[in-house]
N, C-alpha and C positions, 0 to 999 in steps of 0.2 A: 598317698591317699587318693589321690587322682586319678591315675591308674587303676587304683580298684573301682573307682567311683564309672570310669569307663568300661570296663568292663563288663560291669554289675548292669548300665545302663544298656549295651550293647548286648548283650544274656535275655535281657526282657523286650528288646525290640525284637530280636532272634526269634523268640517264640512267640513273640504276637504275630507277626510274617505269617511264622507257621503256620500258626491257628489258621489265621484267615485264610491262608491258602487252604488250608486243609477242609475247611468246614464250606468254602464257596465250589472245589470241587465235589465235596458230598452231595451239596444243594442240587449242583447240575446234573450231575449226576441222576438223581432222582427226578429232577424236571425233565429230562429225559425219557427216564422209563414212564414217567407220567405223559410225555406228548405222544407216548409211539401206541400206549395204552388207549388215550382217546382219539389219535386217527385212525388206530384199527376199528372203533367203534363208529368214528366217522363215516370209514369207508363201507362199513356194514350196516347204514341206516340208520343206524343207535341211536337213541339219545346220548349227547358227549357232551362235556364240561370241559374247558380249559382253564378255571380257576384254580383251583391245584396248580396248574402247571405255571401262572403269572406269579401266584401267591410265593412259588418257592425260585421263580425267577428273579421276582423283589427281592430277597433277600441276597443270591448271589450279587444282583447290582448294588445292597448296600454294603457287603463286604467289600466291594471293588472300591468301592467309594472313599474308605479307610485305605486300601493296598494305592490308589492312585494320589492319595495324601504322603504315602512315604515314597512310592517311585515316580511319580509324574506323570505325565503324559495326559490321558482323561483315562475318567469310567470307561469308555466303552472299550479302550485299550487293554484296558485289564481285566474285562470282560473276554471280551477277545482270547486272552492269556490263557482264563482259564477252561474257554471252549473250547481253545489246542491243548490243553492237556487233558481235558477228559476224550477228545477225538483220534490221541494218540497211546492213550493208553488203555487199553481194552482188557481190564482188570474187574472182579470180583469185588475187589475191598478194597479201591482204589478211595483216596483218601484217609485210610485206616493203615496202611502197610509203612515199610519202614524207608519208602523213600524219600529222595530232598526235594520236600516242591518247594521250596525257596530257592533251590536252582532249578528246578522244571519252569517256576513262575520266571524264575529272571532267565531261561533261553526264550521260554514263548514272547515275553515280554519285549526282549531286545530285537527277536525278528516279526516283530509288529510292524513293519514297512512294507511285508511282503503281503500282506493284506492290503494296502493302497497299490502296491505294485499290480495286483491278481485283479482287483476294482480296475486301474488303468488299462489292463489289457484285455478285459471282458468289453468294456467300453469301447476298445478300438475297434474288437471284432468283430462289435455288434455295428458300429457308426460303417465297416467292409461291408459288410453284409445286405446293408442298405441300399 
């Protein structure tokens, strides 16, 4: 009975993973097509809104919120996570298709240090340059 009871339990974390990853990379997704929307109209004098674009950024950070409750780390990391996978995947239906972003989320996730590493060495070569 144990063993099922793990499993069963281990099934429904599996897909809640999923979900969240899946629904925080749609969100950026779209907060994307919505920021490139209102800087084009920035850049052409427009009237622009970025509310759209916070409204569904809110929501990717409280997905992350939930994902940074089962892998650790903080929010922003898994924020992060899911920036590199929409920035590496340049997809139509990305979030909808039949890949594993529960291993997409846990490579971007694991090399989250190369983001303080890329920060440390922007710093350096800004403090050279000085």
């Amino acid at each position: 009975m144990k063993n099922l009871t793990e499993v069963a339990t281990n099934k429904v974390l599996n897909e809640m993973v999923d979900a969240a990853v899946r629904e925080a990379v749609k969100l950026q997704v779209e907060a994307n097509k919505e920021r490139a929307k209102q800087n084009a109209l920035e850049w052409a004098g427009e009237h622009y809104n970025y509310t759209v674009v916070h409204k569904l950024e809110q929501g990717v950070k409280a997905v992350c919120e939930v994902l940074w409750k089962i892998f650790g780390g903080c929010t922003a990391d898994s924020i992060w996570a899911i920036n590199k996978i929409v920035m590496e995947n340049n997809s139509e239906i990305l979030g909808y298709d039949c890949q594993d972003y529960i291993q997409l989320f846990i490579c971007a996730f694991e090399n989250r240090n190369s983001r303080y590493d890329y920060i440390k060495d922007v710093a350096q070569d800004e403090a050279h340059t000085l």
